[in-house]
C-alpha atoms as one frame of an Amber mdcrd trajectory, in Angstrom:
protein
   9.777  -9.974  13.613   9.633  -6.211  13.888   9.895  -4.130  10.699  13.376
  -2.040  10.400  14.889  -0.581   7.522  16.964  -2.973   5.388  16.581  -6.110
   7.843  14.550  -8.517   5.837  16.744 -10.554   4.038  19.189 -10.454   6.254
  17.373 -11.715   9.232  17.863 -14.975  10.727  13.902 -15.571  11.272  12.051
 -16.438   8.385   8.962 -14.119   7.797   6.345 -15.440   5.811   4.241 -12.728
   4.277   0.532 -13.385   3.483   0.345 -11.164  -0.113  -3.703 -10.403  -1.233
  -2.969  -7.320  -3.423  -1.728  -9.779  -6.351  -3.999 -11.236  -9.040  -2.797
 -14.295 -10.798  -3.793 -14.504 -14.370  -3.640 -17.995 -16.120  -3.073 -17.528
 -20.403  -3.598 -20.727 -22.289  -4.202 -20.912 -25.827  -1.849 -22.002 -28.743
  -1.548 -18.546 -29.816  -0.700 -17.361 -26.330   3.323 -17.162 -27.007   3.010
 -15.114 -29.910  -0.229 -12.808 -28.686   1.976 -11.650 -25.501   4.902 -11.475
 -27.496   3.209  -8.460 -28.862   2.090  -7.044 -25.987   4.182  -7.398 -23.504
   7.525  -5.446 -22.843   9.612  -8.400 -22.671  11.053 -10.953 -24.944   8.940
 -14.064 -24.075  11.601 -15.970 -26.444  13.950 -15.564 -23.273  11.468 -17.429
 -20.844  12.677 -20.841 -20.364  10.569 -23.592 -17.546  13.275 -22.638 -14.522
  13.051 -18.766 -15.489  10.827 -15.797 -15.033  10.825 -12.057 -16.692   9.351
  -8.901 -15.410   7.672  -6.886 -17.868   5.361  -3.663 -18.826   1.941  -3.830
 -20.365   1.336  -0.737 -22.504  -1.096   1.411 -24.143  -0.223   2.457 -27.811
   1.209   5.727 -26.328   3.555   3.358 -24.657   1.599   4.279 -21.160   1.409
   1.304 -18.702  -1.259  -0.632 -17.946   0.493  -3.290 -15.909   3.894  -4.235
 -13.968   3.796  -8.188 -14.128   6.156 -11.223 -13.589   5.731 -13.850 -16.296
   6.190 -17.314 -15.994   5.694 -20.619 -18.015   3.118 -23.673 -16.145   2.134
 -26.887 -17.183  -1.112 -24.626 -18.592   0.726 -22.027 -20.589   1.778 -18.966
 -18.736   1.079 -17.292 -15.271   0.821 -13.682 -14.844   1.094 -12.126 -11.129
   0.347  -8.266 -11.210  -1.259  -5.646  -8.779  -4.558  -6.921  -8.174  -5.780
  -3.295  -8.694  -4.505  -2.863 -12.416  -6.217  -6.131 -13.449  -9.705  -4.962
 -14.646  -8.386  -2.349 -17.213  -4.949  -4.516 -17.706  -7.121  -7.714 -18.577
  -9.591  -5.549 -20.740  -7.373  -4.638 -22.844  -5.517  -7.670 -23.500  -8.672
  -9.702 -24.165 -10.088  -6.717 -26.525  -6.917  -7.586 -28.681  -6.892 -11.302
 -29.025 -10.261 -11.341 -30.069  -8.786 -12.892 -33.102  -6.553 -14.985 -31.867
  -6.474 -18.650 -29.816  -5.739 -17.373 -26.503  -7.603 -17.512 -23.187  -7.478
 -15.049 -19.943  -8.763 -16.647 -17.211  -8.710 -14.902 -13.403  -7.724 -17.317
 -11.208  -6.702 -15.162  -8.170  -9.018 -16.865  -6.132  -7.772 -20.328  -6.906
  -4.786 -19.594  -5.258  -3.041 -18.105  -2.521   0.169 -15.350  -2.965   2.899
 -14.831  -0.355   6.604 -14.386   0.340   9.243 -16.216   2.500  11.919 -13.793
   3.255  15.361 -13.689   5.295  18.547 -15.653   5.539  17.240 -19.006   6.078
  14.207 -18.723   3.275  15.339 -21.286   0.869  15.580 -24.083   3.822  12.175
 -22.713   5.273  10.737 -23.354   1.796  12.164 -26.431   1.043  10.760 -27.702
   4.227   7.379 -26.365   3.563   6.769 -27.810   0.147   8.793 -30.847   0.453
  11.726 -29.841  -2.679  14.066 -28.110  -2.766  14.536 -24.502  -5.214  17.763
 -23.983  -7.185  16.805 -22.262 -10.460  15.172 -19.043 -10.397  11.668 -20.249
 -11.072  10.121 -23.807 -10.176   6.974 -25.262 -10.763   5.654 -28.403  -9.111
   2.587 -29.556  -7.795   0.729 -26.383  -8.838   3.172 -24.484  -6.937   5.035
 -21.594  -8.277   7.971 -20.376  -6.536   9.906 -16.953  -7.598  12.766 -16.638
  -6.461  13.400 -12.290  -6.271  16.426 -12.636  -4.235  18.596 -15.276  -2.703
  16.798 -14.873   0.135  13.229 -13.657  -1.114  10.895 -16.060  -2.520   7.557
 -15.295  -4.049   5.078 -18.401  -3.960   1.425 -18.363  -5.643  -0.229 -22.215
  -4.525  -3.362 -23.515  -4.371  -5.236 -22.354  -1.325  -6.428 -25.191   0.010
  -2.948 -25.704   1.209  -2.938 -23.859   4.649   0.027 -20.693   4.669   2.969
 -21.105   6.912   2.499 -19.853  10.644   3.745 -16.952  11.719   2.032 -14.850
   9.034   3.315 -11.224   8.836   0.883  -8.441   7.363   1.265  -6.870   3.581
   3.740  -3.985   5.077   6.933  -6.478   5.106   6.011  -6.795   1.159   5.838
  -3.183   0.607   9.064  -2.784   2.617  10.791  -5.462   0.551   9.767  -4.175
  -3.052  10.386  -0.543  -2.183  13.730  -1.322  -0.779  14.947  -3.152  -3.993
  13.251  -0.881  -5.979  10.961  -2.824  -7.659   7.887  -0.726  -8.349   4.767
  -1.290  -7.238   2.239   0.420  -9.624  -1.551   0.551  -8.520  -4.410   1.417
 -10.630  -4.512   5.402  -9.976  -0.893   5.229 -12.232  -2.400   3.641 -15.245
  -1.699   5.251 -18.337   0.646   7.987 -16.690   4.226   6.165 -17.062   6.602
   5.327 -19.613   8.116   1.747 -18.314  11.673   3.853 -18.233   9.921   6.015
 -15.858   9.201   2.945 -13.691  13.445   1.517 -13.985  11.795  -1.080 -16.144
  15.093  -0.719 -18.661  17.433  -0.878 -15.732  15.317  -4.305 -14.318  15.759
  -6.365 -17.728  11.828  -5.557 -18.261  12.732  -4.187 -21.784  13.697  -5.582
 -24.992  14.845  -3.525 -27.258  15.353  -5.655 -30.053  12.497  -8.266 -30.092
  10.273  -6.736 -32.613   6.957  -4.682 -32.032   4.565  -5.052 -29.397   1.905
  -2.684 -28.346   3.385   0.917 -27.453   6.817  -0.256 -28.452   7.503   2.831
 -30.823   7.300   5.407 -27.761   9.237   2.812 -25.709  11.924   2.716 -27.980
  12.284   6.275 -28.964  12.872   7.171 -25.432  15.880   4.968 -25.161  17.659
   5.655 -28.539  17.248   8.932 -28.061  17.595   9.782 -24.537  14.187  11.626
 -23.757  13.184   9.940 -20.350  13.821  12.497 -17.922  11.853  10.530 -14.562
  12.988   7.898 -12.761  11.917   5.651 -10.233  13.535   7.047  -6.367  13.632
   5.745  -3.192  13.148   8.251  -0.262  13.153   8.049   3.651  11.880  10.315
   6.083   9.176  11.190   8.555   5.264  12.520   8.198   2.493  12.513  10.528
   0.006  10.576   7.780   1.680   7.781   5.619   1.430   8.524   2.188  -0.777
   6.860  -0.207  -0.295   6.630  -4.282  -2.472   9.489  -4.613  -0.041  12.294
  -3.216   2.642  14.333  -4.714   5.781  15.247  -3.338   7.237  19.019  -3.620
  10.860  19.613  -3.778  12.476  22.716  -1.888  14.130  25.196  -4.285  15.714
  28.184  -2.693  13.000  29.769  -0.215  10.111  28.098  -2.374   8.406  24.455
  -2.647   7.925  23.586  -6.263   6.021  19.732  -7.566   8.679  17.534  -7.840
   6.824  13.920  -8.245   4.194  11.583  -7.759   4.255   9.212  -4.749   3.784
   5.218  -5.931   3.969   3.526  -2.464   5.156   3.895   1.028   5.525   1.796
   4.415   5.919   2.671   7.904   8.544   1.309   9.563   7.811  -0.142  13.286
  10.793   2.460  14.075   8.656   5.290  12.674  10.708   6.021   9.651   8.627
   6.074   6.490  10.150   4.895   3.009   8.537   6.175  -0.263   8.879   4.752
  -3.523   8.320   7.996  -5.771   8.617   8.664  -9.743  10.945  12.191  -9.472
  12.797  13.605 -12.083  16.488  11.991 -13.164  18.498  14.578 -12.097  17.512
  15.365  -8.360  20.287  16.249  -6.543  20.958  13.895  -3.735  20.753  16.251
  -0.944  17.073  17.635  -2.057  14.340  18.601   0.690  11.292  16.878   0.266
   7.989  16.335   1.391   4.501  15.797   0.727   2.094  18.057  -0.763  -0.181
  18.745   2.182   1.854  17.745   4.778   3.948  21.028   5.395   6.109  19.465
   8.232   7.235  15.647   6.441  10.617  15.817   5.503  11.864  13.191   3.355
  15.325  13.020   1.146  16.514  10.100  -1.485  18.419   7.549  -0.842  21.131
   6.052  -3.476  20.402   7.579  -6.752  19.016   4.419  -9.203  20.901   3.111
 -11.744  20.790   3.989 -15.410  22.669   1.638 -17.017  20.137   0.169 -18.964
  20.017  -4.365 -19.268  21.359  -6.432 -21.254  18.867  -6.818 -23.583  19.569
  -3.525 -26.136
Protein backbone atom coordinates (compact mmCIF):
# COMPACT_ATOMS: atom_id res chain seq x y z
CA UNK A 1 0.00 0.00 0.00
CA UNK A 2 1.77 3.22 -0.87
CA UNK A 3 1.62 6.12 1.60
CA UNK A 4 -0.62 9.26 0.29
CA UNK A 5 -2.05 11.94 2.15
CA UNK A 6 -5.40 11.17 3.81
CA UNK A 7 -5.76 7.50 2.24
CA UNK A 8 -5.50 5.27 5.22
CA UNK A 9 -8.72 4.75 6.47
CA UNK A 10 -10.26 5.01 3.56
CA UNK A 11 -8.46 2.36 1.68
CA UNK A 12 -9.88 -0.82 0.72
CA UNK A 13 -6.53 -2.87 1.71
CA UNK A 14 -6.00 -3.40 5.16
CA UNK A 15 -2.48 -2.21 6.37
CA UNK A 16 -1.25 -3.68 9.35
CA UNK A 17 1.34 -1.52 11.01
CA UNK A 18 4.10 -3.13 13.16
CA UNK A 19 4.29 -0.14 16.13
CA UNK A 20 7.86 -0.50 18.45
CA UNK A 21 7.96 3.15 19.65
CA UNK A 22 5.12 2.27 22.35
CA UNK A 23 5.81 1.01 25.88
CA UNK A 24 3.04 -0.77 27.62
CA UNK A 25 2.93 -0.22 31.29
CA UNK A 26 0.89 -2.75 33.47
CA UNK A 27 -0.48 -0.85 37.13
CA UNK A 28 -1.84 -3.30 39.61
CA UNK A 29 -2.27 -2.61 43.11
CA UNK A 30 -5.52 -1.89 45.16
CA UNK A 31 -4.60 1.61 45.43
CA UNK A 32 -3.97 1.90 41.72
CA UNK A 33 -7.56 3.66 40.90
CA UNK A 34 -7.16 6.25 43.31
CA UNK A 35 -3.06 6.83 42.91
CA UNK A 36 -3.70 7.65 39.00
CA UNK A 37 -6.68 9.41 39.79
CA UNK A 38 -4.28 11.92 41.10
CA UNK A 39 -1.99 11.94 38.59
CA UNK A 40 -3.34 11.59 35.64
CA UNK A 41 -5.27 14.26 33.52
CA UNK A 42 -8.29 12.29 33.15
CA UNK A 43 -11.19 11.20 35.19
CA UNK A 44 -10.43 7.45 35.69
CA UNK A 45 -14.15 7.37 37.27
CA UNK A 46 -15.23 7.58 33.46
CA UNK A 47 -13.24 4.34 32.43
CA UNK A 48 -15.60 1.57 32.17
CA UNK A 49 -14.21 -2.45 30.81
CA UNK A 50 -15.41 -1.59 26.91
CA UNK A 51 -13.84 2.07 27.19
CA UNK A 52 -10.54 3.82 27.02
CA UNK A 53 -9.38 7.65 27.88
CA UNK A 54 -6.45 9.57 26.65
CA UNK A 55 -4.76 11.53 29.14
CA UNK A 56 -1.63 13.90 30.26
CA UNK A 57 0.90 13.05 32.90
CA UNK A 58 2.19 16.24 34.53
CA UNK A 59 4.80 17.82 36.51
CA UNK A 60 3.56 20.15 39.39
CA UNK A 61 4.05 23.11 36.94
CA UNK A 62 1.43 21.29 35.01
CA UNK A 63 4.40 20.39 32.31
CA UNK A 64 3.93 16.94 30.65
CA UNK A 65 5.64 14.07 31.23
CA UNK A 66 3.50 11.69 29.21
CA UNK A 67 0.63 11.42 26.41
CA UNK A 68 -0.98 7.92 27.29
CA UNK A 69 -4.18 5.86 26.51
CA UNK A 70 -5.59 4.19 29.61
CA UNK A 71 -7.37 1.18 29.79
CA UNK A 72 -8.83 -1.33 32.41
CA UNK A 73 -7.39 -5.49 32.14
CA UNK A 74 -8.14 -8.37 34.01
CA UNK A 75 -4.72 -7.04 36.04
CA UNK A 76 -5.73 -3.50 36.77
CA UNK A 77 -4.90 -0.97 34.15
CA UNK A 78 -2.72 -0.77 30.91
CA UNK A 79 -0.87 2.23 29.97
CA UNK A 80 0.47 2.59 26.18
CA UNK A 81 2.72 5.79 25.83
CA UNK A 82 5.83 6.84 23.69
CA UNK A 83 8.33 4.40 24.51
CA UNK A 84 10.78 7.37 24.77
CA UNK A 85 8.92 9.31 27.67
CA UNK A 86 8.78 6.13 29.80
CA UNK A 87 12.02 6.34 31.91
CA UNK A 88 11.32 9.89 33.35
CA UNK A 89 7.29 9.28 32.99
CA UNK A 90 7.62 5.96 35.12
CA UNK A 91 10.15 7.70 37.58
CA UNK A 92 8.06 9.90 38.58
CA UNK A 93 5.01 8.03 39.08
CA UNK A 94 6.74 5.35 41.15
CA UNK A 95 8.64 8.23 43.29
CA UNK A 96 4.97 9.19 44.32
CA UNK A 97 3.30 6.00 45.28
CA UNK A 98 5.96 5.13 47.43
CA UNK A 99 3.27 5.16 49.98
CA UNK A 100 0.75 3.69 48.43
CA UNK A 101 -0.34 -0.16 47.17
CA UNK A 102 0.38 0.22 43.64
CA UNK A 103 2.78 -1.54 41.27
CA UNK A 104 4.52 -0.28 37.80
CA UNK A 105 5.65 -2.97 36.02
CA UNK A 106 7.29 -2.54 32.19
CA UNK A 107 5.97 -5.02 30.26
CA UNK A 108 6.74 -3.67 26.72
CA UNK A 109 8.56 -6.59 25.96
CA UNK A 110 5.83 -9.01 26.85
CA UNK A 111 3.94 -7.84 24.16
CA UNK A 112 3.73 -6.74 20.77
CA UNK A 113 1.97 -3.06 19.56
CA UNK A 114 0.46 -2.46 16.12
CA UNK A 115 -2.41 -1.00 14.10
CA UNK A 116 -4.94 -2.38 11.52
CA UNK A 117 -6.07 0.46 9.46
CA UNK A 118 -8.51 1.11 6.36
CA UNK A 119 -12.06 0.37 5.37
CA UNK A 120 -12.19 -3.22 5.93
CA UNK A 121 -10.13 -3.16 9.52
CA UNK A 122 -12.79 -4.33 11.79
CA UNK A 123 -13.43 -7.63 9.49
CA UNK A 124 -9.53 -8.01 9.10
CA UNK A 125 -9.41 -8.02 12.91
CA UNK A 126 -12.13 -10.04 13.65
CA UNK A 127 -10.64 -12.61 11.44
CA UNK A 128 -7.30 -12.38 13.00
CA UNK A 129 -8.23 -12.84 16.61
CA UNK A 130 -11.19 -14.95 16.16
CA UNK A 131 -14.12 -12.10 17.84
CA UNK A 132 -15.45 -9.74 16.79
CA UNK A 133 -14.96 -5.63 18.24
CA UNK A 134 -18.06 -3.47 18.83
CA UNK A 135 -17.32 -1.28 21.87
CA UNK A 136 -14.53 1.01 21.81
CA UNK A 137 -12.15 -1.05 23.87
CA UNK A 138 -12.06 -5.02 24.22
CA UNK A 139 -10.08 -7.21 26.12
CA UNK A 140 -9.83 -10.96 25.62
CA UNK A 141 -7.30 -13.43 25.69
CA UNK A 142 -4.61 -10.92 26.73
CA UNK A 143 -5.47 -8.97 23.79
CA UNK A 144 -6.22 -5.36 23.86
CA UNK A 145 -7.84 -3.80 21.01
CA UNK A 146 -8.36 0.23 20.71
CA UNK A 147 -10.43 1.15 18.60
CA UNK A 148 -9.12 5.18 17.44
CA UNK A 149 -11.39 5.28 14.57
CA UNK A 150 -14.01 3.21 12.87
CA UNK A 151 -11.56 2.10 10.81
CA UNK A 152 -8.25 2.34 12.99
CA UNK A 153 -7.57 -0.17 15.53
CA UNK A 154 -4.72 -0.16 17.97
CA UNK A 155 -3.84 -3.80 19.31
CA UNK A 156 -1.06 -4.51 22.12
CA UNK A 157 -0.95 -8.84 22.36
CA UNK A 158 1.28 -11.11 23.54
CA UNK A 159 4.16 -11.64 21.19
CA UNK A 160 4.35 -14.97 20.88
CA UNK A 161 1.40 -14.60 18.66
CA UNK A 162 3.02 -13.99 15.16
CA UNK A 163 1.77 -10.17 13.54
CA UNK A 164 -0.41 -10.21 10.52
CA UNK A 165 1.46 -10.38 7.03
CA UNK A 166 1.86 -7.70 5.09
CA UNK A 167 3.57 -5.60 7.79
CA UNK A 168 3.92 -1.88 6.88
CA UNK A 169 6.84 0.22 8.59
CA UNK A 170 6.21 2.89 11.65
CA UNK A 171 5.64 5.85 8.90
CA UNK A 172 1.82 4.71 8.20
CA UNK A 173 1.50 5.30 12.21
CA UNK A 174 3.03 8.63 12.13
CA UNK A 175 0.88 9.48 9.08
CA UNK A 176 -2.27 8.30 10.86
CA UNK A 177 -1.74 10.19 14.30
CA UNK A 178 -0.53 13.37 12.64
CA UNK A 179 -3.43 13.39 10.32
CA UNK A 180 -6.06 13.15 13.17
CA UNK A 181 -4.13 15.19 15.19
CA UNK A 182 -3.37 13.19 17.88
CA UNK A 183 0.02 14.22 19.22
CA UNK A 184 2.79 12.31 19.39
CA UNK A 185 5.11 13.69 22.16
CA UNK A 186 8.75 12.18 22.45
CA UNK A 187 11.08 12.62 25.23
CA UNK A 188 13.00 15.93 23.96
CA UNK A 189 9.21 17.69 24.80
CA UNK A 190 9.10 16.67 28.38
CA UNK A 191 8.39 19.28 30.69
CA UNK A 192 7.90 22.02 27.87
CA UNK A 193 3.92 21.73 27.29
CA UNK A 194 0.86 22.56 28.95
CA UNK A 195 -1.64 19.50 27.86
CA UNK A 196 -3.84 22.57 26.17
CA UNK A 197 -0.81 23.18 24.22
CA UNK A 198 -0.92 19.54 23.02
CA UNK A 199 -5.30 19.81 22.06
CA UNK A 200 -5.49 17.59 25.08
CA UNK A 201 -8.85 19.79 26.18
CA UNK A 202 -10.22 19.56 22.70
CA UNK A 203 -9.46 15.37 22.75
CA UNK A 204 -11.56 14.71 26.10
CA UNK A 205 -7.93 14.25 27.82
CA UNK A 206 -9.02 16.84 30.50
CA UNK A 207 -11.25 16.90 33.36
CA UNK A 208 -11.96 19.80 34.68
CA UNK A 209 -14.00 18.92 37.45
CA UNK A 210 -12.61 15.64 38.95
CA UNK A 211 -10.66 17.00 41.77
CA UNK A 212 -6.76 17.52 42.03
CA UNK A 213 -4.17 15.58 40.51
CA UNK A 214 -0.59 16.47 40.05
CA UNK A 215 -0.15 19.91 38.07
CA UNK A 216 -3.88 20.33 38.00
CA UNK A 217 -3.78 24.03 39.39
CA UNK A 218 -1.76 25.33 36.19
CA UNK A 219 -4.02 23.06 34.09
CA UNK A 220 -6.98 24.58 35.25
CA UNK A 221 -6.04 28.17 35.40
CA UNK A 222 -5.30 28.10 31.79
CA UNK A 223 -8.78 27.08 30.88
CA UNK A 224 -10.89 29.32 33.24
CA UNK A 225 -9.03 31.96 32.36
CA UNK A 226 -8.10 31.77 28.85
CA UNK A 227 -4.15 32.01 28.99
CA UNK A 228 -3.13 29.14 26.51
CA UNK A 229 -2.01 30.90 23.60
CA UNK A 230 -0.27 27.46 21.55
CA UNK A 231 -1.92 24.96 19.96
CA UNK A 232 -1.29 21.84 18.41
CA UNK A 233 -1.15 22.46 14.04
CA UNK A 234 -0.98 20.38 11.31
CA UNK A 235 1.22 21.56 8.34
CA UNK A 236 2.12 20.20 4.78
CA UNK A 237 4.79 21.05 2.58
CA UNK A 238 8.13 20.16 1.10
CA UNK A 239 12.01 20.12 2.56
CA UNK A 240 15.01 18.46 1.39
CA UNK A 241 15.68 16.72 5.13
CA UNK A 242 12.51 15.46 7.03
CA UNK A 243 12.18 17.07 10.14
CA UNK A 244 12.80 15.56 13.41
CA UNK A 245 11.27 16.74 17.03
CA UNK A 246 14.28 18.65 17.59
CA UNK A 247 13.69 21.55 14.95
CA UNK A 248 11.83 24.73 15.03
CA UNK A 249 9.82 26.20 12.51
CA UNK A 250 10.06 30.14 11.59
CA UNK A 251 7.10 31.96 10.36
CA UNK A 252 7.47 34.70 7.50
CA UNK A 253 6.47 38.20 8.69
CA UNK A 254 6.74 40.92 6.14
CA UNK A 255 10.39 40.65 4.53
CA UNK A 256 11.67 38.83 7.82
CA UNK A 257 11.56 35.09 9.32
CA UNK A 258 10.71 35.24 12.96
CA UNK A 259 10.43 31.55 15.51
CA UNK A 260 7.12 30.59 15.23
CA UNK A 261 7.12 26.86 16.89
CA UNK A 262 8.56 23.74 17.78
CA UNK A 263 8.26 20.74 15.41
CA UNK A 264 6.70 17.38 17.37
CA UNK A 265 6.70 14.89 14.42
CA UNK A 266 6.69 14.57 10.73
CA UNK A 267 6.34 11.80 7.85
CA UNK A 268 7.24 11.66 4.35
CA UNK A 269 4.79 10.85 2.15
CA UNK A 270 5.76 8.18 -0.76
CA UNK A 271 4.44 11.28 -2.99
CA UNK A 272 7.14 13.49 -1.46
CA UNK A 273 4.90 15.75 0.47
CA UNK A 274 5.95 16.04 4.10
CA UNK A 275 3.25 16.56 6.98
CA UNK A 276 4.38 18.14 10.33
CA UNK A 277 2.67 17.97 13.46
CA UNK A 278 3.95 21.35 15.14
CA UNK A 279 2.97 23.24 18.58
CA UNK A 280 2.49 27.10 16.89
CA UNK A 281 0.81 29.78 18.39
CA UNK A 282 -3.35 29.92 18.38
CA UNK A 283 -3.76 32.59 16.23
CA UNK A 284 -1.63 31.83 13.00
CA UNK A 285 -3.22 33.01 10.20
CA UNK A 286 -4.09 30.30 7.80
CA UNK A 287 -2.23 31.48 4.89
CA UNK A 288 1.29 31.80 6.95
CA UNK A 289 4.76 30.90 5.21
CA UNK A 290 6.59 28.45 6.97
CA UNK A 291 9.53 26.50 7.19
CA UNK A 292 12.18 25.03 9.12
CA UNK A 293 14.86 26.67 10.93
CA UNK A 294 17.87 25.62 8.89
CA UNK A 295 16.32 24.64 5.97
CA UNK A 296 16.03 28.09 4.09
CA UNK A 297 14.20 26.58 1.00
CA UNK A 298 11.17 24.11 2.93
CA UNK A 299 8.05 25.69 2.58
CA UNK A 300 5.32 24.43 4.59
CA UNK A 301 1.68 26.13 5.44
CA UNK A 302 -1.24 24.73 7.96
CA UNK A 303 -3.81 22.91 7.16
CA UNK A 304 -7.47 23.30 8.90
CA UNK A 305 -7.01 25.40 11.90
CA UNK A 306 -7.74 22.85 15.20
CA UNK A 307 -10.57 23.10 17.11
CA UNK A 308 -11.03 24.95 20.36
CA UNK A 309 -14.05 23.98 21.60
CA UNK A 310 -12.95 22.39 24.54
CA UNK A 311 -14.82 18.41 25.67
CA UNK A 312 -17.36 17.63 27.39
CA UNK A 313 -15.93 17.14 30.47
CA UNK A 314 -15.80 21.08 31.99
Amino acid sequence: MSLLPNTLTSSPSTANIAVQSLAVIQVSGSDAEQFLQGQLTCDLKQLTQHNWQLCGHCDAKGKLWSVSRIARNEAGFILIQNRSTLAKSLAQLQKFSVFSQVNFTDVSEQFSTYVVVGANAKSAIATQLGFTIHEPYHYQQQTSVFALTENAYLLVQPNNIALPEPIQNERYWQALQIEHDWPIMEDVHQETFIPQMLNLDTLGAISFKKGCYIGQETVARMHYKGMNKRRLFQLTGVAKSTPTPTDQLEVKLGENWRRAGAVISAVRYDSDVIAIQAVLPSDIEATAQLRIKGQDDSKFTPCQKPDETESINE
